[in-house]
Structure formats: C-alpha cells, structure tokens
C-alpha positions as CSV (number, residue, x, y, z in Angstrom):
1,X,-28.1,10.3,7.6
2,X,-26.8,10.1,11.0
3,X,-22.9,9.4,9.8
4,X,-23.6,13.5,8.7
5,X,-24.1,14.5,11.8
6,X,-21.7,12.7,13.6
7,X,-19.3,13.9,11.0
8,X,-20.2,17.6,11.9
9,X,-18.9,16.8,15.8
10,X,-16.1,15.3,14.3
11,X,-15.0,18.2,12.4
12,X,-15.7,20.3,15.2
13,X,-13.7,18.4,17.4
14,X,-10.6,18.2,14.8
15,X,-11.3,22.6,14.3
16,X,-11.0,22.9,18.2
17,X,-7.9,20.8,18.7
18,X,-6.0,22.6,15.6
19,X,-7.0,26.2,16.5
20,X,-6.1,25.8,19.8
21,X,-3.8,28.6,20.7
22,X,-2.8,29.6,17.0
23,X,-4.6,31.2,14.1
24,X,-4.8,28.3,11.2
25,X,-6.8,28.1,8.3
26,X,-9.7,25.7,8.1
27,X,-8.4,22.2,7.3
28,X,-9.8,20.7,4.5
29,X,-12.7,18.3,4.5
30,X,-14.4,15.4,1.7
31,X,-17.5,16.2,0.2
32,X,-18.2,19.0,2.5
33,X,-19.7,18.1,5.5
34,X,-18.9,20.2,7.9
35,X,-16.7,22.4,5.1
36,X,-17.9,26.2,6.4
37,X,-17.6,27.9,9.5
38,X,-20.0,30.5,9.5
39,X,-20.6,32.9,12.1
40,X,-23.2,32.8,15.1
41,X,-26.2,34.3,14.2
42,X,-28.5,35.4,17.1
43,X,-31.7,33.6,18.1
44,X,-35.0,34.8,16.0
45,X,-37.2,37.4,18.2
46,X,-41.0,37.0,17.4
47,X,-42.0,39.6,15.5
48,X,-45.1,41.7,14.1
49,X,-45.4,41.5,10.6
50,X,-48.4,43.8,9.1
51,X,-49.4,42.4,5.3
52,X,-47.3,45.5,3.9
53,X,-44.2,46.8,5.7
54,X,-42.9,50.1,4.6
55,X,-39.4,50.7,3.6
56,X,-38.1,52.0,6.6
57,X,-39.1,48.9,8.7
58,X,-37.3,46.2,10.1
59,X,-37.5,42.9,12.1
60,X,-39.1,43.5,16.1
61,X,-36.2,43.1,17.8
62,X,-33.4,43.7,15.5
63,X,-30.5,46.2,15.7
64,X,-29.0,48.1,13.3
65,X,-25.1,46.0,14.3
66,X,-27.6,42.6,13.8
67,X,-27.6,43.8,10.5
68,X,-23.8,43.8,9.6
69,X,-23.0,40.6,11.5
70,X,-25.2,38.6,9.2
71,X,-23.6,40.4,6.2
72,X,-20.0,39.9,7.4
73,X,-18.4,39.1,3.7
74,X,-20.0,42.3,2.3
75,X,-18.2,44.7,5.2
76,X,-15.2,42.7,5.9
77,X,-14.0,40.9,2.7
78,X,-11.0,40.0,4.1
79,X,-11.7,38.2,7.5
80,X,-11.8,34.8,8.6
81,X,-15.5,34.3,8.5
82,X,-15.7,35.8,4.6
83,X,-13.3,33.5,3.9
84,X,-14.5,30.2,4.9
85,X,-18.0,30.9,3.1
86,X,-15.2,31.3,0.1
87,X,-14.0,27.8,1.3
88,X,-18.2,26.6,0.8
89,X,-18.3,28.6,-2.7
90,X,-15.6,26.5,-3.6
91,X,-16.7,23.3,-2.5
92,X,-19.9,24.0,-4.3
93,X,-18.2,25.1,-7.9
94,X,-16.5,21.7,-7.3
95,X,-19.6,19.7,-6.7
96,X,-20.8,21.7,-9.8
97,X,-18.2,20.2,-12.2
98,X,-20.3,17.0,-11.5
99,X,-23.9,17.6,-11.8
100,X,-25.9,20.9,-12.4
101,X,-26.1,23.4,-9.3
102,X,-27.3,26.2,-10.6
103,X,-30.1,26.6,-7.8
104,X,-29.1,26.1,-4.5
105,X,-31.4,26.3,-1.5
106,X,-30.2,27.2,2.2
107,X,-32.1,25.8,5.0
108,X,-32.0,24.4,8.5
109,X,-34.1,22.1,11.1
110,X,-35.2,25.1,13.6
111,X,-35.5,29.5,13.2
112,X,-32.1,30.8,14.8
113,X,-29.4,28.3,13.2
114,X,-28.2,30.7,11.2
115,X,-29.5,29.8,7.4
116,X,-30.4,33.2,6.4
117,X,-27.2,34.6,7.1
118,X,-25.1,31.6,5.4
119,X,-27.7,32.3,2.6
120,X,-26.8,36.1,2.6
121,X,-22.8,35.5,2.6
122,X,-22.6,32.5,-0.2
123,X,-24.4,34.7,-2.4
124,X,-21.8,37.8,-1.5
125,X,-19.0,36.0,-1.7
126,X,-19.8,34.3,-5.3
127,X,-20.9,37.2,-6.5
128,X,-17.9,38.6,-5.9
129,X,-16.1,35.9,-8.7
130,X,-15.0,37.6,-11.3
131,X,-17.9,37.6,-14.5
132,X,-20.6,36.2,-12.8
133,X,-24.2,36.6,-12.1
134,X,-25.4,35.8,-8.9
135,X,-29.1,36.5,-7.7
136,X,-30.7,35.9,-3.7
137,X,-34.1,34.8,-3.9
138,X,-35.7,35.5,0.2
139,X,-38.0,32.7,0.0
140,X,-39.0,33.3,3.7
141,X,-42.8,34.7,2.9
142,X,-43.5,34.6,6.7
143,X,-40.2,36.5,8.5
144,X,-38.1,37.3,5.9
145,X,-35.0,38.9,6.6
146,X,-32.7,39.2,3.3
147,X,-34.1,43.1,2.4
148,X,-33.6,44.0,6.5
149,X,-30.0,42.5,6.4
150,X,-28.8,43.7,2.8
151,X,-30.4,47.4,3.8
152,X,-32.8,46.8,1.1
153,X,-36.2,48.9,0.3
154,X,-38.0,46.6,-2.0
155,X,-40.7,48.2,-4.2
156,X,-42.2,44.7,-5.5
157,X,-40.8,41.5,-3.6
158,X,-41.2,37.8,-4.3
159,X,-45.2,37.7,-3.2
160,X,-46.2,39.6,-6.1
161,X,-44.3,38.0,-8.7
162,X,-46.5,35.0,-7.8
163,X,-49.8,36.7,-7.3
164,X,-48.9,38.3,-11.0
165,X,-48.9,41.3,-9.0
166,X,-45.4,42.4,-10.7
167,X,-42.7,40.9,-12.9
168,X,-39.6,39.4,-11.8
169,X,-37.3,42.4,-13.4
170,X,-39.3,44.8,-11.4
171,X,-38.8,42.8,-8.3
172,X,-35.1,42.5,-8.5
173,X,-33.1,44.8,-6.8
174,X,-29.3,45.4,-7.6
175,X,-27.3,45.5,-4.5
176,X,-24.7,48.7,-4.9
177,X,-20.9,47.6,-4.3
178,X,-21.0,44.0,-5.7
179,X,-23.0,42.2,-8.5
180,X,-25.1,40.7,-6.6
181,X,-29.1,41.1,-7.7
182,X,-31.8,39.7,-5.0
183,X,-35.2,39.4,-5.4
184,X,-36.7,40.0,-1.8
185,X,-39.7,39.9,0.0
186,X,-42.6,42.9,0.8
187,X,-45.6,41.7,0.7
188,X,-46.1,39.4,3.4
189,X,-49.3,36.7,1.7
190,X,-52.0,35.0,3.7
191,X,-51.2,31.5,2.0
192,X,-47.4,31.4,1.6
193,X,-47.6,27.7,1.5
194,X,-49.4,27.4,-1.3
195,X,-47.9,30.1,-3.5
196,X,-44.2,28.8,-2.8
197,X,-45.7,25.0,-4.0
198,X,-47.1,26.5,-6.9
199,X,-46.5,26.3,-10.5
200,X,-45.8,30.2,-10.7
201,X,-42.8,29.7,-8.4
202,X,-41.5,26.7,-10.4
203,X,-41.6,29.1,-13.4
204,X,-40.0,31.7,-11.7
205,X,-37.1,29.3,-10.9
206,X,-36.3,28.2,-14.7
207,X,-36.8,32.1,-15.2
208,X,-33.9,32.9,-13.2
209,X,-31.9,29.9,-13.7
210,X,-31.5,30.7,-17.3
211,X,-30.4,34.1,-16.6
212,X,-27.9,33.9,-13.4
213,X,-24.9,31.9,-13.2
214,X,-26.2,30.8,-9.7
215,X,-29.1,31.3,-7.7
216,X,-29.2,31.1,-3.9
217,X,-32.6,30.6,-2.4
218,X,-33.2,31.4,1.2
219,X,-35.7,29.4,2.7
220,X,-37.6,28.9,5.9
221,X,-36.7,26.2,8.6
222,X,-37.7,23.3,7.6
223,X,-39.5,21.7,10.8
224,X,-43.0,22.3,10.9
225,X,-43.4,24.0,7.8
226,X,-43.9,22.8,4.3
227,X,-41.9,25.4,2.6
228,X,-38.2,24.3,2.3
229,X,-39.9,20.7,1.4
230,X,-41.8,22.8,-2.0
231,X,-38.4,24.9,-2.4
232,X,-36.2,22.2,-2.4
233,X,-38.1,20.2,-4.9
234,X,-37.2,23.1,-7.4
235,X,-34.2,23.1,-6.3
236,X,-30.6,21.7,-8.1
237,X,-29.0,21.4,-4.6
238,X,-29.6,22.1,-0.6
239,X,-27.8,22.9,1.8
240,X,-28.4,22.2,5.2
241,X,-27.6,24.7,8.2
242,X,-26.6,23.1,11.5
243,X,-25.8,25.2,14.6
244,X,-22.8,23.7,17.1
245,X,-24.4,22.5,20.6
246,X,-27.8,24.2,19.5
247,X,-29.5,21.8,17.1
248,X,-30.4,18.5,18.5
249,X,-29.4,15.7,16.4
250,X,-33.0,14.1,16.1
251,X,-34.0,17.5,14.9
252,X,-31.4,16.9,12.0
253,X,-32.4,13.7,11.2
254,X,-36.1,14.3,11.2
255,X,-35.3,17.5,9.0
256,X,-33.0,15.3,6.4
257,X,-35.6,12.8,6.3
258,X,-38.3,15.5,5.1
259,X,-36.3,16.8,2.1
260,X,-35.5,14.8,-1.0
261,X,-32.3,13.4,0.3
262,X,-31.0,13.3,-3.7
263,X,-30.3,17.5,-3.7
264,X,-29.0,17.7,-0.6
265,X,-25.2,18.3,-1.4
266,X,-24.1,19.0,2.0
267,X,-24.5,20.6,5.6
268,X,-23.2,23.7,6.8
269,X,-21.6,23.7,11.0
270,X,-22.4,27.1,12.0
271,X,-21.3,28.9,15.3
272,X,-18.5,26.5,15.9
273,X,-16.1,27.3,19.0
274,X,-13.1,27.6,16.2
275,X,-15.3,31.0,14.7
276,X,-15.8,32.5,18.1
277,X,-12.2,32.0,18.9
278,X,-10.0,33.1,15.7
279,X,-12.8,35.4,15.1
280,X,-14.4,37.2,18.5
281,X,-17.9,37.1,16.9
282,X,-19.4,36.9,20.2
C-alpha cells in the first residue's frame, strides 16, 4: 500500500501550495487519504509506570499545557484543528453509509505520531453530533494516556473489566461538558498482550457496540507489538496515524502489511506544515 503513502506527500504538497500566504479551508480529498490534519503531538518521554497509579498521577514527563494540546476540539471547538477532525468524522459517517463502522480503532507505525490524540479528538468531536452516543476505549495497557489527557480519575479502567475485576458500567466514566463516555485504563497488567487477544475483550467489544452509536478504540503503535494486530481484528474499521517528515515510509508499509488490510478505511497525515502554519501549534 505504497500509492497511500505517496498519496499522503501528495496531499501535503497540494495543503502547502494552497495555504500559502492565506487562511483556506482544507480541500477535499477521495476516500480519505490524507483527509485530516491533526495537530503535532509531542514525542513520547519514557515513563515509570507502577502496577497501580493513583488518581492524581500523570505521564513522566508530561505538562499540564501537553494535556490541552492533545484535547484541542474539547477547549477550542471552533478552531482550525477541531475542525478538520470534523472533516475526518465526516468522512467516516460517509464510509459508514457503506459498510458497518461502528468500532473504529486509531493507531500508527511508531509511539509519538500522534494516534492517541487523533483518538482523543474524533471521539470529541462526534460526540459532539447531536443525539449520539459516543464511547473512547484507551486500549494502550502499557502507557496509556486517554484518562491523563481527558483529566480523568478512573476508579476501575479497562484491565479489570478483563480480569473480571469490575464491570464495564463501573469502568466507564462520563466526561462533564460533552456526551462523551470513555472507558480508560488504571490498572496497568503484567500480560497486556494476552488479555487484549482474549475472548473477554472480544466480548467487551459486542458489549459496547450494541450500546454506543460509535466506539473509538485507542490503541498502541503497531510496530513491535502485538496489540493493535488483536484490536484491529475486533475491529469494524482502522485508521492509520502518519506523522509528516517523521514516519519513514517503510515503517508504513511494514505497519499496513501487519494489520488486516480489509478494516483499514484510511490514514490520518498528522503535523502537516499547513496545521503549524494556519494554526501556530508549535
């Protein structure tokens, strides 16, 4: 799936020469390959984890302003970065008139592209459609980041619905200010493989897919890990994260050749020089 990533440059190329000097909307795009512009999100810092982390925690590294930039559409409704994750929402509602998308998982090739915050802003942004439910799923059981970005303090998370450690209702949190409902992570597991491959999880999915108009699953990167691969498979559709002038295009191509190329309904060109221009993220 090369002709996708060449089709990202392209549309880079096409963003760079339009906004050039001016503030223009987003042109439009087929399928949507290269339909979002999301904004930069900042390289992951290692991290300590400890198997519990207390309320008040959050990610080594991380600064309180980290924490609104990767929840742009939640602060700023109205700026150019919410509105081009409405321009993705859209695209996917369209797809949707074609096959089921109920479940839709957000990934990327390598940590730092920017998955968890595209993750984060679909899920505000279709929430914020009139009448429906909408429910974020962290699915990162090694660095998750959903309940740190969302200023979450989980009292059950996503580790001990599958250990049978808690049901899914008392797991869910209700985000104040939009109807948005995400099911995050506490607990971090010893074998977070294995409980994201295993049948618990698959019921968990048809749970919430029979109760939410759409469910966005954040997942982890998908190189050198096996956990986007057992996500995906659960999955209606996925969408792939690509960072402009950041992720190699092998890395892409290896990543695209790991998933079950059937779900994935498109890929996502984050930190494009269109975003930092209009917008003055960095």
């Amino acid at each position: 799936m090369a002709k996708h990533y060449e089709a990202l440059q392209r549309a880079e190329a096409e963003r760079r020469r339009k906004t050039t000097g001016s503030e223009s909307a987003l042109p439009s795009a087929p399928a949507f390959e290269g339909a979002a512009i999301t904004p930069p999100s900042r390289a992951e810092k290692p991290g300590v984890f400890s198997r519990w982390f207390g309320p008040d925690r959050g990610i080594a590294g991380d600064a309180p302003a980290d924490a609104n930039k990767r929840r742009i559409s939640l602060l700023q409704p109205d700026s150019y970065v919410a509105e081009q994750y409405r321009t993705l929402r859209g695209r996917l509602d369209s797809l949707a008139s074609q096959r089921p998308l109920k479940t839709i998982a957000v990934t990327s090739a390598n940590a730092g592209e920017g998955k968890s915050t595209c993750a984060v802003n679909l899920a505000t942004v279709t929430a914020m459609s009139v009448g429906r439910s909408v429910l974020l799923i962290d699915c990162d059981l090694r660095k998750p980041k959903v309940h740190w970005t969302l200023g979450l303090q989980p009292r059950a998370g996503l580790a001990e619905v599958l250990l049978n450690q808690a049901t899914v209702e008392e797991a869910i949190t209700k985000l104040d200010g939009v109807n948005l409902d995400v099911l995050p992570v506490r607990m971090i597991p010893s074998n977070p493989s294995e409980l994201l491959a295993s049948p618990e999880m698959r019921r968990v999915i048809e749970e919430v897919a029979r109760r939410y108009d759409r469910v966005v699953l954040d997942t982890p990167a998908c190189l050198g890990l096996p956990d986007a691969k057992s996500i995906s498979e659960l999955c209606d559709g996925l969408v792939m994260v690509v960072r402009a002038g950041v992720t190699p295009k092998e890395d892409v191509q290896a990543a695209l050749d790991i998933l079950d190329r059937r779900r994935v309904v498109g890929l996502v060109l984050n930190g494009s020089e269109a975003t930092r221009e209009q917008y003055g993220y960095y």
